[in-house]
C-alpha positions as CSV (number, residue, x, y, z in Angstrom):
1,X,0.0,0.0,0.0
2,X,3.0,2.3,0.4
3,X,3.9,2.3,-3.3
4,X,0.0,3.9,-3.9
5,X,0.0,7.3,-3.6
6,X,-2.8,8.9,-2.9
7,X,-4.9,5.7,-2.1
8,X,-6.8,7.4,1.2
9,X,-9.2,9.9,0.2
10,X,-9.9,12.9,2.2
11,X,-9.1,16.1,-0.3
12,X,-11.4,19.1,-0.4
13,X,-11.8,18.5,-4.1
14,X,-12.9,14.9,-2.8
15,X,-15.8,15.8,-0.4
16,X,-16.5,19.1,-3.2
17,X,-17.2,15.7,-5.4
18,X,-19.4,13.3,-3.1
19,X,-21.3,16.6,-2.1
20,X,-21.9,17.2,-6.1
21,X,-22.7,12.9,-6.1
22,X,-25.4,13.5,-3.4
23,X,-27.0,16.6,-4.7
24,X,-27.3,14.3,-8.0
25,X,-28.8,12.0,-6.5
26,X,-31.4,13.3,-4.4
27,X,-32.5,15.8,-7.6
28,X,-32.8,12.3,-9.7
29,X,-35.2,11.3,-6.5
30,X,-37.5,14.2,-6.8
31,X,-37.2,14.3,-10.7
32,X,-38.4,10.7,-10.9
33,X,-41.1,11.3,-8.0
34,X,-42.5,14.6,-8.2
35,X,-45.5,13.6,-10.9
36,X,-46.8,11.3,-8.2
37,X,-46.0,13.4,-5.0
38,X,-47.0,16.9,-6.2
39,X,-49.6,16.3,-9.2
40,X,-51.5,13.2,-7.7
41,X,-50.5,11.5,-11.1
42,X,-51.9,7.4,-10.5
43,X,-48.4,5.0,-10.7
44,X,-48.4,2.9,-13.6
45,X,-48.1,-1.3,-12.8
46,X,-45.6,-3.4,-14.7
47,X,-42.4,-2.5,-16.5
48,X,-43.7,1.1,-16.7
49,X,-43.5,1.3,-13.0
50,X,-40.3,-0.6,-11.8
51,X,-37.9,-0.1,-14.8
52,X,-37.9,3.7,-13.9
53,X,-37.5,2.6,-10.1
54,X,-34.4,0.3,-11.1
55,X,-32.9,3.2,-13.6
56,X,-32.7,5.5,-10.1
57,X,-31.4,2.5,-8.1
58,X,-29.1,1.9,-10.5
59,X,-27.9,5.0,-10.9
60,X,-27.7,5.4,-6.9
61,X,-25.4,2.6,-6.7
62,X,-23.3,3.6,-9.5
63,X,-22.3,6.9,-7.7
64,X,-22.0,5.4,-4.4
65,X,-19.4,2.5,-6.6
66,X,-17.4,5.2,-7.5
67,X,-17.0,6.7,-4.2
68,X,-16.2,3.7,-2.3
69,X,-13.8,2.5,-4.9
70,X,-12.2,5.9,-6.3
71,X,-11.1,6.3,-2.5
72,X,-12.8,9.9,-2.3
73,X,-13.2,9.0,1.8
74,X,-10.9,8.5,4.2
75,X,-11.3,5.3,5.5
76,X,-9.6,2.1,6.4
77,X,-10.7,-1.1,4.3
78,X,-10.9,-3.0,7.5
79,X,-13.7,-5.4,6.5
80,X,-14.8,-7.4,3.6
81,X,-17.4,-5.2,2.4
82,X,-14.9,-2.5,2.0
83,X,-12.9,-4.5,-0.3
84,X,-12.6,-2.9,-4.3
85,X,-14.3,-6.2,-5.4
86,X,-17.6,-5.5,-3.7
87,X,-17.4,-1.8,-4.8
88,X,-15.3,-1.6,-7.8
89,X,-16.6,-5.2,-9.4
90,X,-20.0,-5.7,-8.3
91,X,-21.9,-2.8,-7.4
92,X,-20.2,-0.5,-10.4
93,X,-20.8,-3.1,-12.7
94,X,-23.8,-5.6,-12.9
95,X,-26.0,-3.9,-9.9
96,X,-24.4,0.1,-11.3
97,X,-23.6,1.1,-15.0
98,X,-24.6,-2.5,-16.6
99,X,-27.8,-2.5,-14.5
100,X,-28.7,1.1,-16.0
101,X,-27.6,0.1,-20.1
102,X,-29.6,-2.8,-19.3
103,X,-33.0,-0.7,-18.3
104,X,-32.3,1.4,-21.4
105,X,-32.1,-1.8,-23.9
106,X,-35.0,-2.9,-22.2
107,X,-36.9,0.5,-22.8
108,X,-35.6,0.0,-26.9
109,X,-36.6,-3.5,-27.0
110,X,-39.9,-2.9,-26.0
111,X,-40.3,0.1,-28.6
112,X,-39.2,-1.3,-31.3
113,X,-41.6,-4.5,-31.0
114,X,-44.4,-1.9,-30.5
115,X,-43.8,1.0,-33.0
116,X,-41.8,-1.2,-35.5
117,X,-43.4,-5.0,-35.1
118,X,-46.8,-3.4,-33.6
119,X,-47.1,-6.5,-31.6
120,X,-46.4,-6.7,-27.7
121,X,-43.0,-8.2,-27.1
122,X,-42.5,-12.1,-26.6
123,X,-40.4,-11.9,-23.4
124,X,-41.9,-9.4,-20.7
125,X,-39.3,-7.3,-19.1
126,X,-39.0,-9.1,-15.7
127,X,-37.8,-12.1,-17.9
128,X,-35.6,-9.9,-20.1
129,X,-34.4,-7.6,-17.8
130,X,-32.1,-10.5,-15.7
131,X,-30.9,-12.2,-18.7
132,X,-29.5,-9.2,-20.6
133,X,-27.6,-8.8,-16.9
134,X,-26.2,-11.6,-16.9
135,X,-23.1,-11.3,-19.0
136,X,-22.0,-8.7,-16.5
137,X,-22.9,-11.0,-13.5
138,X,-20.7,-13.5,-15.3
139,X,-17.7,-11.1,-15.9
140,X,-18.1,-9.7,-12.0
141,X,-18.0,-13.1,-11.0
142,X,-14.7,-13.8,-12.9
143,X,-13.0,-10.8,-11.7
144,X,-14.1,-11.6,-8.6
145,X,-12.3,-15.3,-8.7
146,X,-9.2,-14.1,-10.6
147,X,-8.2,-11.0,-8.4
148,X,-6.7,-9.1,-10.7
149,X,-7.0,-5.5,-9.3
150,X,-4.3,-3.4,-7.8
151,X,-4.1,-1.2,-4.7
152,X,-6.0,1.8,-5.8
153,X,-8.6,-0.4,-7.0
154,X,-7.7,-0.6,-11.1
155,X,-7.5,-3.8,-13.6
156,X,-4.4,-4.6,-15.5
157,X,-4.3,-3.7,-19.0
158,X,-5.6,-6.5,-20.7
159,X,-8.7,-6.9,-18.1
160,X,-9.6,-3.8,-19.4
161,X,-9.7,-4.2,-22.9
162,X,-11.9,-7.2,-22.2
163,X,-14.1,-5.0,-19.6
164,X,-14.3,-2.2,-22.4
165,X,-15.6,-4.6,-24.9
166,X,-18.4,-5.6,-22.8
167,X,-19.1,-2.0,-22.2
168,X,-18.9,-0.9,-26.0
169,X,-21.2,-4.0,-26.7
170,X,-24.1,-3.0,-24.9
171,X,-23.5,0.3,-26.3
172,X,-23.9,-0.8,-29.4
173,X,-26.8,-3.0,-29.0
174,X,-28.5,0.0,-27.8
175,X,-27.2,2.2,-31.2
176,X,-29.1,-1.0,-33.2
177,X,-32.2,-0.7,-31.8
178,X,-32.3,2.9,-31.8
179,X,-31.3,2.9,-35.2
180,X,-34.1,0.6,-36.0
181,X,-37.0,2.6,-35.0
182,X,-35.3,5.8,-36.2
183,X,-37.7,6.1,-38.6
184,X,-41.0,6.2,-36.5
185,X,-42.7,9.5,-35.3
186,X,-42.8,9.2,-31.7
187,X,-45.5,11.6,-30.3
188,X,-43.4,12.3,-27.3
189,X,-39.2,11.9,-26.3
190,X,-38.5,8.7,-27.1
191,X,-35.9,8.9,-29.5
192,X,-34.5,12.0,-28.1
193,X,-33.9,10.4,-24.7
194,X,-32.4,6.8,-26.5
195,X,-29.5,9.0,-28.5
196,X,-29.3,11.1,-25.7
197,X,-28.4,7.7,-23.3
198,X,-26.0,6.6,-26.0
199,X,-24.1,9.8,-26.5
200,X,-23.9,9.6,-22.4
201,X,-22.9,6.2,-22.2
202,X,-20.3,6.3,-24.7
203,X,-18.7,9.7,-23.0
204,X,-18.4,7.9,-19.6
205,X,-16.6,4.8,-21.2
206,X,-14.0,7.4,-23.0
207,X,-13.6,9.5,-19.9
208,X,-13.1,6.4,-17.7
209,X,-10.2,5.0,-19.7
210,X,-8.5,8.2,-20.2
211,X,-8.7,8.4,-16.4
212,X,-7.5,5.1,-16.4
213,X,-4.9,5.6,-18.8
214,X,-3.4,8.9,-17.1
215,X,-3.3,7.2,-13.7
216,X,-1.2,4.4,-15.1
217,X,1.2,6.3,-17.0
218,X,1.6,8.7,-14.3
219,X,1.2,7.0,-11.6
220,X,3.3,8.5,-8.8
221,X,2.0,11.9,-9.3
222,X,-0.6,12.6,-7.1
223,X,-2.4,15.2,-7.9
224,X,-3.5,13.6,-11.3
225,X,-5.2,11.0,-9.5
226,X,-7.0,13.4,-7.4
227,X,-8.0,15.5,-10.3
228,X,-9.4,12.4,-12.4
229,X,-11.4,10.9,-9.4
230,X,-12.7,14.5,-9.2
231,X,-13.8,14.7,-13.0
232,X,-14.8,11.3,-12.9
233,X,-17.1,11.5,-10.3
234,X,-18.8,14.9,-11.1
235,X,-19.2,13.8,-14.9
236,X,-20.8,10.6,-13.5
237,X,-23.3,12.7,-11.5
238,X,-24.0,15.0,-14.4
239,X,-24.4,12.1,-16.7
240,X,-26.7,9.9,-14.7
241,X,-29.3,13.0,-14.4
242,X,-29.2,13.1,-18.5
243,X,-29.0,9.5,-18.5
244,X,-32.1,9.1,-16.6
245,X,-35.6,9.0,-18.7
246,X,-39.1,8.4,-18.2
247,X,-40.9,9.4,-22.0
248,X,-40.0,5.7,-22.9
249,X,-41.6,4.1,-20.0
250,X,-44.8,6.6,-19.4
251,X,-45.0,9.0,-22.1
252,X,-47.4,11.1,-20.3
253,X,-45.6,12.2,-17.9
254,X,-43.4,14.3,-19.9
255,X,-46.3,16.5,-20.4
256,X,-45.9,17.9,-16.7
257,X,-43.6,20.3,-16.0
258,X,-40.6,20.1,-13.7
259,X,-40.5,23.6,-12.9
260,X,-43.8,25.1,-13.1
261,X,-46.4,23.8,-10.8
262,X,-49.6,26.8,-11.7
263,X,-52.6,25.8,-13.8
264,X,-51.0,22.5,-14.7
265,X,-53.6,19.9,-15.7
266,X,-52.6,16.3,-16.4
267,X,-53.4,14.9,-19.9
268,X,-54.9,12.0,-20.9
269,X,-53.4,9.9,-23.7
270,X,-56.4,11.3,-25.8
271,X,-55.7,15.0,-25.4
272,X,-51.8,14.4,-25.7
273,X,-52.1,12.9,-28.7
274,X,-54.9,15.5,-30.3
275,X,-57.9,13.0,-30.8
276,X,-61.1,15.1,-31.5
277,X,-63.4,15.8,-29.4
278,X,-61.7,14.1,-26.4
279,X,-62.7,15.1,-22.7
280,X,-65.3,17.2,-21.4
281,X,-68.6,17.6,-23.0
282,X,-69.0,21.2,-24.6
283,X,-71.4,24.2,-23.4
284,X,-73.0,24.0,-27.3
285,X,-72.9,20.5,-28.2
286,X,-76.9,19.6,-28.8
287,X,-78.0,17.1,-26.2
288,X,-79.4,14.0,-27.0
289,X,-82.9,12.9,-25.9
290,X,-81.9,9.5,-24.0
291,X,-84.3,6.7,-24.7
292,X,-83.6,3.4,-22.2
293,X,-85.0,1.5,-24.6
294,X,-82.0,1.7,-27.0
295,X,-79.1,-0.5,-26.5
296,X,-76.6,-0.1,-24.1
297,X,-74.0,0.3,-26.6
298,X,-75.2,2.7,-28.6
299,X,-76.1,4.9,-25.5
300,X,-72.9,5.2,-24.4
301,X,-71.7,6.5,-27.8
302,X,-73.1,9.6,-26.6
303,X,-71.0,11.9,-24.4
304,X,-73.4,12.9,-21.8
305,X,-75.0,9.6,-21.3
306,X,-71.6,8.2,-20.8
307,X,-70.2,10.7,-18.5
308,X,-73.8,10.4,-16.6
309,X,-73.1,6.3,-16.5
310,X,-69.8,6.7,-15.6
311,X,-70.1,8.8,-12.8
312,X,-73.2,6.2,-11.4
313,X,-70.6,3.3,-12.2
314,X,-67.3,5.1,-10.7
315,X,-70.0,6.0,-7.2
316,X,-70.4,1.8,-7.1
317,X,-66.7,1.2,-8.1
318,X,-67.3,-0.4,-10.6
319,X,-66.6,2.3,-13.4
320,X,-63.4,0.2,-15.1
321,X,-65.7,-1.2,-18.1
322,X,-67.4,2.3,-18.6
323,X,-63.5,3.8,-18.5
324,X,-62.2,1.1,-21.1
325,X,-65.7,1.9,-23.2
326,X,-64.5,5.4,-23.3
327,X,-61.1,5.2,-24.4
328,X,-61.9,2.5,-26.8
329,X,-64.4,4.7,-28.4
330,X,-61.2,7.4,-28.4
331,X,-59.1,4.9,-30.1
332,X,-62.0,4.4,-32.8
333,X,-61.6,8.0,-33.5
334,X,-57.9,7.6,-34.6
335,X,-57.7,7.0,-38.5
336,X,-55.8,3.5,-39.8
337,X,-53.6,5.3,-41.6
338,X,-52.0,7.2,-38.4
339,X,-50.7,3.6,-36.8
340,X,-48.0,5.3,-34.3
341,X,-50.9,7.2,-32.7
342,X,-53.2,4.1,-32.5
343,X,-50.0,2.3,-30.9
344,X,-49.7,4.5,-28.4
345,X,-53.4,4.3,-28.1
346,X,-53.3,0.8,-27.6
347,X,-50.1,0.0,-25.7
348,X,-51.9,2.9,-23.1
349,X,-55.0,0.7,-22.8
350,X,-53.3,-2.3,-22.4
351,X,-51.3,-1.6,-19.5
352,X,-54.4,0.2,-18.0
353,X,-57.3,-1.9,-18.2
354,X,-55.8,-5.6,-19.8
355,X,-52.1,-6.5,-17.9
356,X,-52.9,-8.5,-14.8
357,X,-52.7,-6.7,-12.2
358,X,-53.4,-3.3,-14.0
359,X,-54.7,-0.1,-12.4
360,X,-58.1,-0.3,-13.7
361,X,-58.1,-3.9,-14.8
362,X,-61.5,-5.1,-16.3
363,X,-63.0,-8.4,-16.0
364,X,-63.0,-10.1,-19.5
365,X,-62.2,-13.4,-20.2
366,X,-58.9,-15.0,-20.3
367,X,-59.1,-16.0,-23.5
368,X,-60.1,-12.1,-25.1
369,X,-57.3,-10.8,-22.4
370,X,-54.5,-13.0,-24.3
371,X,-55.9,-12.1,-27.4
372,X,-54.8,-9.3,-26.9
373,X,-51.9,-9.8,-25.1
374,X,-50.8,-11.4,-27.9
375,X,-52.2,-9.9,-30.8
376,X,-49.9,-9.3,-34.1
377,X,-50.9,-6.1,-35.2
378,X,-51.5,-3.6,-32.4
379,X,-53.5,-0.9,-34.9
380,X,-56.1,-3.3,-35.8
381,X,-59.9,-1.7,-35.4
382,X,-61.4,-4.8,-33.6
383,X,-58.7,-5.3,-31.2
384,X,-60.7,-4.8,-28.1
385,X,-64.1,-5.5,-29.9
386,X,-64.2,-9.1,-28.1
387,X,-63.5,-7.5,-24.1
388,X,-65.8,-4.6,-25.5
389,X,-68.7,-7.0,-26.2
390,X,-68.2,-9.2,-22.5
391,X,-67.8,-6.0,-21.0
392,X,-71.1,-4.3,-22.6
393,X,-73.0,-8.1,-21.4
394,X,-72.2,-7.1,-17.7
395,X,-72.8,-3.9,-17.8
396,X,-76.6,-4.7,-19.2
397,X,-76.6,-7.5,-16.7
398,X,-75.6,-5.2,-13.1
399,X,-75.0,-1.3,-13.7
400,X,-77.9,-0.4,-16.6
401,X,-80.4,-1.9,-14.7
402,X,-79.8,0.2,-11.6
403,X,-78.6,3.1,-13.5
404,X,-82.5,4.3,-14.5
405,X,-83.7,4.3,-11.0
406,X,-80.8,6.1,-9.3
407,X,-81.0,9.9,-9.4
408,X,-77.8,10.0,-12.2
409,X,-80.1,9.4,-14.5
410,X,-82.9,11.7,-13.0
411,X,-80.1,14.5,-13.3
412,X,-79.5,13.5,-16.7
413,X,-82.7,14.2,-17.9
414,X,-83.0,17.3,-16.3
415,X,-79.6,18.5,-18.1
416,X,-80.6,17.2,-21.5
417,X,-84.0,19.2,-21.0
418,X,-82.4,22.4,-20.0
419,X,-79.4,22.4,-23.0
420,X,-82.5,21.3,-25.5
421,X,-84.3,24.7,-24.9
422,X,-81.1,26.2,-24.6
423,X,-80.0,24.9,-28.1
424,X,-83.4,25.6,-29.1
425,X,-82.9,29.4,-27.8
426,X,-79.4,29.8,-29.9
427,X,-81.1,28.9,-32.8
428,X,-83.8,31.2,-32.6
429,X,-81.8,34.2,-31.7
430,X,-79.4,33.0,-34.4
431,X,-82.1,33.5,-36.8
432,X,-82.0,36.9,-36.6
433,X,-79.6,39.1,-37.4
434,X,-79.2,42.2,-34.6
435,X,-75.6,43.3,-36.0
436,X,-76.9,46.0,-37.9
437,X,-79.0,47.6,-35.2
438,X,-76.3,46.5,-32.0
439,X,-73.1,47.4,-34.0
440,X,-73.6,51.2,-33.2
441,X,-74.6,51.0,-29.1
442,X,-72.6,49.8,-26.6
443,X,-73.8,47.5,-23.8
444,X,-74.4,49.2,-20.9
445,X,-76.6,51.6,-23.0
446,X,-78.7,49.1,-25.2
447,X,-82.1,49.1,-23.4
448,X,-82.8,45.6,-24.8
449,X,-79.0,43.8,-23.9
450,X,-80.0,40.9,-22.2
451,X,-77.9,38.0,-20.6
452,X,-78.8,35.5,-22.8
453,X,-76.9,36.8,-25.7
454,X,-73.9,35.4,-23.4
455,X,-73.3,31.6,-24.3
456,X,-73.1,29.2,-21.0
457,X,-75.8,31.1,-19.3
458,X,-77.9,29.0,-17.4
459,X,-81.0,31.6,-17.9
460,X,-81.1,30.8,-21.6
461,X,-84.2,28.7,-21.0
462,X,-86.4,31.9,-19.7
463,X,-87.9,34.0,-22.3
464,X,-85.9,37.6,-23.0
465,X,-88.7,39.6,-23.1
466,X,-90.9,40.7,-20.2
């Protein structure tokens, strides 16, 4: 240990570093938390959910790998855990850096299956996720047998061409699927954030052998060592904040803002990706006289029955099949010939309503759930018309037939009366033509001004006129 100078950490520049490392870290925490903590934004289940979580543990154990074995504290390696292979071998490697280019090859696998196949992928992401580890569990586990590190925790020159290789090839695994869906119009960041991991990637493996290439040629000079272990560590905390990404995982959420928390409203996947008439009802839609008679079906194709229904169904929580009826009908709206939108449409009602275990799974059957599960062609118009249909059955079956009694529906009628003789009011006044007479008075002086020239007035059913 006496011919490695500058082993023992301790150097202002050092704890300037693991300060910087920290910071890092806890802004990645409320960067990758702060849609569910501040805007009440529902956690997705599944891949969406964890492979974000694992990108930030991943990223947390890099950081703290490079501390422990860059010797930025002063400490004595008194115990086993302390050793560089624990550190420097395992934690940097399969559970740090390979862990996170792992997450992000995940993240392109399952794109290109879904913009570029438009089928779901055939191995889910808890089952891909380990194997595509495994090479650097292997490689840890040889380093780990073979010993070959020195005292300031570095592999001899030959180790590290073979580490580098592993590192470049993951690298470019990533570069092949990126390049493979470089062609598709992602609605949201996608692409941006994959180049954006590779360029990042690629600029920690060249500033980590430089390091490593400066501190063997040089090796007695001390301050080089300090200065590299400075750069390396505050690169590594800059980079793992870029690195980090969410757009692949949950799209929506790049809509919120990081900074601006006023009059933020979060989307649905119909208003981010422009579908027509999506959300609330208008003031000057015409209403719709509701006959129970109709079928259910066709009922809920109109907005304010459904939003009527829905509310009855979400008051009995049961309001998942009334949910999926609604974005279905959104997903009908979305022409063939725009298949990344209907991808999006459909991978986002998939992982809502059909994965086990979903946030607002719906009971269908298991063969229409694997259906779809495994379907071929993810923009295909009758893709949910099977769970549509069993889901329709039930509702007939247990909400319609409370739904006319309760007071919902009394409350419906009363609104579809009072926006008929509305609309029927609009028309009338519309009918004639008080420009000419009104364009020369003002307002506040136009003895016959009345409030129900004002649209979303709720006294447009009284008569104007004394």
């Amino acid at each position: 240990m006496a011919n490695c100078p500058a082993v023992h950490g301790g150097y202002p520049s050092d704890y300037v570093a693991v300060s910087i490392a920290i910071f890092a870290v806890i802004l990645l925490i409320v960067r990758s938390s702060f849609p569910f903590l501040i805007h009440k934004v529902p956690s997705a289940r599944g891949s969406a959910f964890w492979i974000p979580v694992i990108q930030v543990v991943a990223s947390f154990d890099f950081l703290l790998s490079l501390v422990m074995a860059g010797n930025f504290l002063k400490y004595k390696k008194s115990h086993w855990w302390l050793s560089c292979y624990v550190w420097a071998v395992w934690v940097e490697g399969p559970l740090g850096f390979g862990l996170l280019m792992s997450c992000r090859i995940a993240q392109a696998f399952q794109l290109y299956y879904a913009f570029v196949k438009r089928r779901l992928p055939p191995v889910r992401s808890h089952i891909f996720l380990p194997l595509i580890v495994l090479p650097w569990i292997a490689g840890a586990a040889i380093i780990h047998v073979k010993k070959p590190l020195n005292c300031r925790c570095h592999l001899q020159a030959y180790w590290v061409i073979a580490v580098m290789c592993l590192h470049a090839l993951y690298v470019a695994v990533l570069v092949g699927f990126t390049g493979a869906i470089r062609h598709i119009e992602f609605r949201f960041d996608e692409l941006k954030d994959l180049w954006q991991g590779i360029l990042v990637s690629a600029s920690l493996i060249g500033l980590w052998v430089s390091a490593y290439i400066l501190n063997e040629i040089h090796d007695n000079i001390s301050w080089l060592q300090v200065t590299s272990r400075f750069i390396l560590l505050f690169t590594a905390s800059i980079l793992v904040l870029v690195f980090f990404s969410i757009s692949i995982s949950q799209p929506l959420l790049t809509q919120i803002s990081f900074i601006k928390r006023e009059s933020i409203e979060f989307k649905t996947m119909c208003q981010a990706l422009g579908i027509p008439d999506s959300g609330l009802l208008l003031h000057g839609e015409q209403a719709v006289v509701i006959d129970p008679n109709e079928p259910l079906d066709k009922l809920l194709t109109h907005k304010m029955f459904r939003q009527s229904f829905m509310a009855f169904a979400d008051s009995c929580l049961a309001g998942e099949s009334v949910h999926f009826f609604e974005e279905v009908h959104e997903l009908g709206k979305i022409p063939i010939d725009d298949p990344v939108s209907r991808i999006y449409m459909a991978r986002h009602i998939i992982n809502k309503y059909i994965i086990a275990g979903a946030a607002m799974e719906v009971n269908i059957s298991h063969r229409s759930r694997q259906a779809i599960l495994s379907t071929t062609d993810l923009t295909h118009p009758d893709l949910f018309t099977d769970a549509l249909n069993e889901l329709i059955q039930l509702m007939k079956m247990n909400l319609a037939k409370d739904y006319w009694s309760s007071m919902y529906f009394l409350k419906l009628k009363d609104e579809t009366s009072v926006r008929s003789n509305g609309y029927e009011m609009e028309q009338m006044s519309g009918a004639y033509s008080f420009s000419a007479r009104l364009s020369c008075v003002n307002a506040i002086d136009d003895p016959f001004h009345q409030d129900h020239f004002s649209s979303g007035s709720s006294q447009d059913v009284h008569h104007p006129y004394p």
